[in-house]
C-alpha positions in Angstrom: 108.1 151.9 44.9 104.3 152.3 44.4 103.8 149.4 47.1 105.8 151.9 49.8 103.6 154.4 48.8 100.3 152.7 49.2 101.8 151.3 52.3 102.4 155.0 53.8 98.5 156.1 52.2 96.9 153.6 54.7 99.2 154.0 57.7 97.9 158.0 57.3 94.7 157.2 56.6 95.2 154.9 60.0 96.1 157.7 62.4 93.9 160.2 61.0 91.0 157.6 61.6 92.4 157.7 65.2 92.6 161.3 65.4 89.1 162.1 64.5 87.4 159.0 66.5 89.9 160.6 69.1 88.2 164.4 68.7 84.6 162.8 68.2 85.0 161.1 71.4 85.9 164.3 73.4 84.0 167.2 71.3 83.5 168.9 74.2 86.9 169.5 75.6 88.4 169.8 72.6 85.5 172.8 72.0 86.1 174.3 75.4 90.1 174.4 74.1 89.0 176.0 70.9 86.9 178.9 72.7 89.3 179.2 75.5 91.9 180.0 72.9 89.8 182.2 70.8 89.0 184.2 74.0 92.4 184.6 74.9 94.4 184.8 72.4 92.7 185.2 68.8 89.4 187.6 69.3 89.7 191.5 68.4 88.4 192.1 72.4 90.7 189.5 73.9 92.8 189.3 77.0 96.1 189.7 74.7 94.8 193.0 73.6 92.8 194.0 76.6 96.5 193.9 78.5 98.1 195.6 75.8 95.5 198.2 75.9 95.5 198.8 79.9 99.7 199.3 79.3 99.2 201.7 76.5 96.6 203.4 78.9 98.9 203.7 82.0 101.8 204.8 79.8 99.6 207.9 78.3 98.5 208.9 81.6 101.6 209.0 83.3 102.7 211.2 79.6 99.9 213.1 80.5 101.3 213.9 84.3 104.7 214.5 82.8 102.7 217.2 80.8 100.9 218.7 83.2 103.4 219.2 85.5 105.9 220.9 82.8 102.8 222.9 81.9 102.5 224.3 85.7 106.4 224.5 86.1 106.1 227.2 82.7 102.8 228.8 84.1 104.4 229.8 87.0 107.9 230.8 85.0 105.4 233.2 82.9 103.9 234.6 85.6 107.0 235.4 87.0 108.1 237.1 83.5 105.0 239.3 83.9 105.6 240.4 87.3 109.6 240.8 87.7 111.3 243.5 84.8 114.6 242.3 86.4 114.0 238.4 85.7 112.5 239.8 81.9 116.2 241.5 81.7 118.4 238.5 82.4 115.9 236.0 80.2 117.0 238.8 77.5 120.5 238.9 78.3 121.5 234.8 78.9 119.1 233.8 76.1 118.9 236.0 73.6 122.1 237.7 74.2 121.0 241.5 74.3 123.0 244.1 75.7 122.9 247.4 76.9 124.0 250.0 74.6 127.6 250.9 77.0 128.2 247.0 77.2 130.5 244.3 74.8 129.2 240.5 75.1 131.9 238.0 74.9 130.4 234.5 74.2 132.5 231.8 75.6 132.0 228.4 73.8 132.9 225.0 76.2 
């Protein structure tokens, strides 16, 4: 048993010996690898998150249209409020339910 192990120490020891004199002869691809992974993938400013962050930004700017658009729909819905007494009247009456003092409300449920 202890020969099978010895025998499995140096067939490791083999192919890491041929691993390393395999990365020693080609340093400099297997740094370009390293750095072109670290740019890409690994560092806080990298393409990964650069991407991420131009999504996130189109998605909060087209929020922001939504808003400002709903914004200039209920500008223009209080300005008419101001101006019209009728359109106050029936804001009163289908919202809020108010009637005049001669008048019964029946509330129909669907």
């Amino acid at each position: 048993m202890k020969q099978n192990t010895v025998k499995k120490n140096g067939i490791v020891r083999r192919i890491l010996k041929r691993v390393f004199a395999h990365i020693a002869r080609h340093k400099y691809i297997v740094t370009i690898i390293l750095f072109v992974a670290i740019i890409l993938f690994i560092d806080s400013n990298s393409l990964w998150s650069k991407r991420e962050l131009i999504s996130q930004n189109d998605e909060l700017r087209r929020e922001i249209a939504e808003l400002e658009e709903a914004c200039r729909r209920d500008s223009a819905r209080l300005e008419e409020l101001k101006n019209d007494s009728n359109e106050i009247i029936r804001v009163a009456r289908e919202i809020y339910f108010m009637k005049r003092s001669n008048e019964d409300v029946y509330i129909i449920n669907e």
